[in-house]
C-alpha positions in Angstrom: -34.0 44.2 -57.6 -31.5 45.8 -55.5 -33.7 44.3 -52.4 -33.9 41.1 -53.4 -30.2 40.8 -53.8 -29.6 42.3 -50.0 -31.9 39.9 -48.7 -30.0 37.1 -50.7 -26.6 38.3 -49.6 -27.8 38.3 -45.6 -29.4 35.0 -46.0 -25.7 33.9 -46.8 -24.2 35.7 -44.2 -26.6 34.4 -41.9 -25.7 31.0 -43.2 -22.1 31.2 -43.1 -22.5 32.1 -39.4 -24.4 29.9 -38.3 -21.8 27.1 -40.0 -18.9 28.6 -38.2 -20.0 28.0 -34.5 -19.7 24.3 -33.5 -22.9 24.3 -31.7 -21.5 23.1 -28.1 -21.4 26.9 -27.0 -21.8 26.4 -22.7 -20.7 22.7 -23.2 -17.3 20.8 -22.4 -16.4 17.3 -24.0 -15.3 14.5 -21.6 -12.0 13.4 -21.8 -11.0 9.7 -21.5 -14.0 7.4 -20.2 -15.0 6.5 -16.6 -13.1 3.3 -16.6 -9.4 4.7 -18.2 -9.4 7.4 -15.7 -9.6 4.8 -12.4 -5.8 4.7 -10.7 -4.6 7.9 -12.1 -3.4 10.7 -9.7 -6.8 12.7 -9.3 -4.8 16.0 -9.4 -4.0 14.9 -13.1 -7.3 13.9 -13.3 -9.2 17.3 -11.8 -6.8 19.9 -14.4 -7.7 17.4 -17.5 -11.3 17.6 -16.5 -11.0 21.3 -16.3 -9.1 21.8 -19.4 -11.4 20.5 -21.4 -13.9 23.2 -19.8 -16.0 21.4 -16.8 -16.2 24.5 -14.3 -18.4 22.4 -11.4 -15.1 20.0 -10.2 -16.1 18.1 -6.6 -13.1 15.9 -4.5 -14.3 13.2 -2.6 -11.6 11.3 -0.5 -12.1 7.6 0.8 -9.7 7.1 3.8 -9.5 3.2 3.4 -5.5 2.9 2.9 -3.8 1.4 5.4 -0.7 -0.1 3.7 -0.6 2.0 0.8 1.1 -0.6 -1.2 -1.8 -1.8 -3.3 -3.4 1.4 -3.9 -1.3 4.6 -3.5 -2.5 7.6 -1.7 -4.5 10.0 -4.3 -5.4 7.0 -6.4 -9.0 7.8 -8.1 -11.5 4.8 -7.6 -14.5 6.8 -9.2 -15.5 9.6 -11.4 -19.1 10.7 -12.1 -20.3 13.5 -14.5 -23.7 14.9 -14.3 -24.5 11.3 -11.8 -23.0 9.2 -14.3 -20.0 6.8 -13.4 -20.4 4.9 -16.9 -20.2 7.9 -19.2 -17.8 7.6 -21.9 -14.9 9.5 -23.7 -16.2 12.9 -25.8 -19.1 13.3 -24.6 -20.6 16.7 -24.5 -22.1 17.7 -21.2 -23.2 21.2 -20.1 -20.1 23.0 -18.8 -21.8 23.5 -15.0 -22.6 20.1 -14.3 -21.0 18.2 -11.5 -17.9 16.4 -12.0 -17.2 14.1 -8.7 -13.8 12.5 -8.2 -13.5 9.9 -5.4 -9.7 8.9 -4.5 -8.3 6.7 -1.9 -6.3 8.2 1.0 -4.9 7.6 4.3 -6.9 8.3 7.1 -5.9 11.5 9.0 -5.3 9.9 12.1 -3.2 7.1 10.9 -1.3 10.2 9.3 -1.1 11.9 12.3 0.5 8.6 14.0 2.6 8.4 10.9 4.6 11.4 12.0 4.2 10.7 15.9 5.8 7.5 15.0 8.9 9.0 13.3 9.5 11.0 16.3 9.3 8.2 18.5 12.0 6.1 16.0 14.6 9.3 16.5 13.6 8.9 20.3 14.1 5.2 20.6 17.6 5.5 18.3 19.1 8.1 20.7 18.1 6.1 23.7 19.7 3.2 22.2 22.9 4.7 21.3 23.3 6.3 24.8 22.3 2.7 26.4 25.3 1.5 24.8 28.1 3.4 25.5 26.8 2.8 28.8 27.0 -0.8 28.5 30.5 -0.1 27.3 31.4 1.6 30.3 30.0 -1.1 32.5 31.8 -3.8 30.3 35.1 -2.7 31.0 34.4 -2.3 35.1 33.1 -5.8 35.1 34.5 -7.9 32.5 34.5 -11.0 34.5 31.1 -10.9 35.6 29.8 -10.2 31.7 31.5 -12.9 30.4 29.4 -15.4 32.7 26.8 -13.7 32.3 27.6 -14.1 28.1 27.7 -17.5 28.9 24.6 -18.0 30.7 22.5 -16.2 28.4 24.0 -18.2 25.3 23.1 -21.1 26.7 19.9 -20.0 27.0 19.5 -18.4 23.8 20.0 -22.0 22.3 17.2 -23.5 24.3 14.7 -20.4 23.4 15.8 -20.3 20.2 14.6 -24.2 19.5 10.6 -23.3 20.2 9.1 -21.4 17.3 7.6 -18.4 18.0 3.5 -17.6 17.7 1.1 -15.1 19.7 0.1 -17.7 21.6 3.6 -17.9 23.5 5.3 -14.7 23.0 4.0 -11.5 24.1 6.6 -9.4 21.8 5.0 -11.3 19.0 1.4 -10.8 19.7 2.3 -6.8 19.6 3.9 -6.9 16.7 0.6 -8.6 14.9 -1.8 -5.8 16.5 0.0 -2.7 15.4 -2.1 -0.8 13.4 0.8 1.4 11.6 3.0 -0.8 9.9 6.2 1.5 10.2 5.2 1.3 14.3 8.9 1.6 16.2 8.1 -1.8 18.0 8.2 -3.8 14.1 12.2 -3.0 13.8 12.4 -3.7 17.9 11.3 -7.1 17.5 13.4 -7.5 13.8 16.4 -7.1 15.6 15.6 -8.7 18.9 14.6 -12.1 17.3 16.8 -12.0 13.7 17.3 -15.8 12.7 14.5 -17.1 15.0 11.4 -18.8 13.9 8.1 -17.2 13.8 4.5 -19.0 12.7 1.2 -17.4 11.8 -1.8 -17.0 9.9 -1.7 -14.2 7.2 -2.1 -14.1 3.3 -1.0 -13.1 0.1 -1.9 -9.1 -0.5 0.3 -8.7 -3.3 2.6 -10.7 -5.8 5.0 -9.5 -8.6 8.0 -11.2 -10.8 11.1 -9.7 -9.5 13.4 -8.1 -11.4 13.5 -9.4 -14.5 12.6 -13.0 -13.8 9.7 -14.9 -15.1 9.6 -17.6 -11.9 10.9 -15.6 -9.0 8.6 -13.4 -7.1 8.6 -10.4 -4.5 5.2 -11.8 -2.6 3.9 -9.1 0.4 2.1 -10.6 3.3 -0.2 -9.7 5.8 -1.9 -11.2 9.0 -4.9 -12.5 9.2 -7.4 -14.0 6.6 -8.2 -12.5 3.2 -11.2 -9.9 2.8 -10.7 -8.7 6.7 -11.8 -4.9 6.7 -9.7 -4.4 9.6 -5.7 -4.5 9.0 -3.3 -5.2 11.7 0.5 -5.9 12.0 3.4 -5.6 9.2 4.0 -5.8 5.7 5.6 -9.2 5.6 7.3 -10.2 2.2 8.9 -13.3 1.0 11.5 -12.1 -1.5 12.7 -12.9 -4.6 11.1 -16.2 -4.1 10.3 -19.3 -6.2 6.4 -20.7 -5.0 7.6 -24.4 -6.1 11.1 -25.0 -4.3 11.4 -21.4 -2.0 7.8 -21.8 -0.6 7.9 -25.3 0.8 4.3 -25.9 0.4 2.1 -28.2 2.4 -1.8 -29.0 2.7 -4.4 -31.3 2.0 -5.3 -29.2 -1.1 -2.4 -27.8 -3.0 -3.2 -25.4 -6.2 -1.3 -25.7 -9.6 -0.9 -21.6 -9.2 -1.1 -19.4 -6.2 -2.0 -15.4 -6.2 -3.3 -12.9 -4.3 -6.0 -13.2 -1.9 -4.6 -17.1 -1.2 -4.9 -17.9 3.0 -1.7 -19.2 4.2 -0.6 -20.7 7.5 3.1 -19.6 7.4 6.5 -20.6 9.4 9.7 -18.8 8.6 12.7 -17.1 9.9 12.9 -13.8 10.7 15.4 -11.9 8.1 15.3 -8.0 8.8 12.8 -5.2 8.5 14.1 -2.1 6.2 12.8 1.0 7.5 13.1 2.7 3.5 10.8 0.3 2.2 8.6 -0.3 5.2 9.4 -4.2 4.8 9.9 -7.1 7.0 11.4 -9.9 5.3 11.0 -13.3 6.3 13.0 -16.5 5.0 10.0 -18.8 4.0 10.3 -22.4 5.4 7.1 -24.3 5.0 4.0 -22.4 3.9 1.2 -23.6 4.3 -2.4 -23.8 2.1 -5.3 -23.2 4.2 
């Protein structure tokens, strides 16, 4: 009798034990699904991953970003577990498959240029400051020969200011356009050089948002060239705080009821100022357009 009852009492224990474990012993759960975790920060995304107890963690970077305004640098495009980009939230996997996290990045090169390019703007500035207390100095030895000269060059300032500028008949123009970093030294150069002039070219609309908090006015970022390009080239051009009905001025054979992103304009405007915090050079919008 006494047996019995010790082999009923371990078949309990036995029982109880085997209820207590949750049966995912060398597993991990999946956090949020593929889809939730594409344009998070993949750092944020790698330490989730691993606290929920994925041990195998794989970074794969994507250097595609040229402007960085539409995707930042570090943004995920893709996660995979075990193969799998479509897997979905708590799932349980074995703890030592592969978790691959793509992200988009800058190139290293146009990193590289990035800082090469800031050292050139500190160059350029000092140069320019010196180059002007030197054209104080000469100013005041020859006062009478600067102001016809002032008058010479006005007057033809007001001639060269009536013929809108393109690549076609401005060289300063045509480098501007073929930059391939958009905070290039030569960008605030030609911002300064030709402020309140006229430029015209062919670029589209990479980005639009309401600005501020208006519901018809819009900060819209453009770039050269023709939507779906895989090569990128010039500034980031934006038209800001902007209505598209009465700011835009737009023309065409086939106007749309709405415009977005992705829409190929042919655009003339006035050259405002390029802000070297922002990266932006803003244009006054004076017809636009629809091609």
């Amino acid at each position: 009798m006494k047996k019995i009852i010790s082999i009923f009492i371990a078949c309990i224990i036995i029982t109880l034990v085997g209820c207590s474990g949750d049966g995912h012993e060398g597993e991990a759960k999946t956090p949020s699904g593929s889809s939730v975790q594409k344009g998070r920060d993949y750092e944020e995304v790698v330490n989730e991953f691993k606290e929920k107890g994925f041990k195998n963690m794989r970074t794969e970077k994507r250097e595609d970003l040229v402007t960085g305004w539409l995707t930042k640098d570090g943004e995920v495009e893709s996660v995979s577990v075990d193969g799998d980009q479509d897997y979905s939230s708590d799932e349980w996997y074995s703890n030592d498959v592969e978790v691959v996290i793509t992200y988009h990045t800058f190139p290293e090169k146009e990193k590289r240029d990035t800082g090469s390019a800031d050292q050139k703007s500190s160059a350029k500035k000092n140069k320019s400051k010196n180059d002007k207390e030197d054209k104080s100095t000469n100013d005041k030895e020859d006062k009478s020969n600067s102001e016809t000269k002032e008058k010479s060059n006005n007057d033809t300032s007001v001639e060269s200011a009536q013929e809108i500028v393109t690549v076609k008949n401005n060289e300063d123009f045509a480098a501007v356009l073929a930059v391939k970093n958009e905070a290039d030294p030569i960008i605030s150069e030609f911002a300064k050089k030709y402020e309140g002039r006229t430029i015209e070219f062919d670029g589209y609309i990479a980005n639009m948002m309401l600005h501020g908090n208006y519901k018809t006015r819009y900060n819209i970022l453009i770039l050269a060239g023709d939507y779906g390009d895989t090569t990128f080239s010039g500034p980031n051009f934006q038209f800001k705080d902007v209505n598209v009905v009465s700011d835009l001025n737009l023309t065409g054979s086939n106007i749309p009821d709405t415009i977005g992103m992705g829409q190929n304009l042919h655009i003339t405007a006035a050259v405002e100022e390029y802000d070297e915090t922002s990266g932006l050079f803003r244009l006054d919008p004076i017809s636009t357009e629809i091609r």
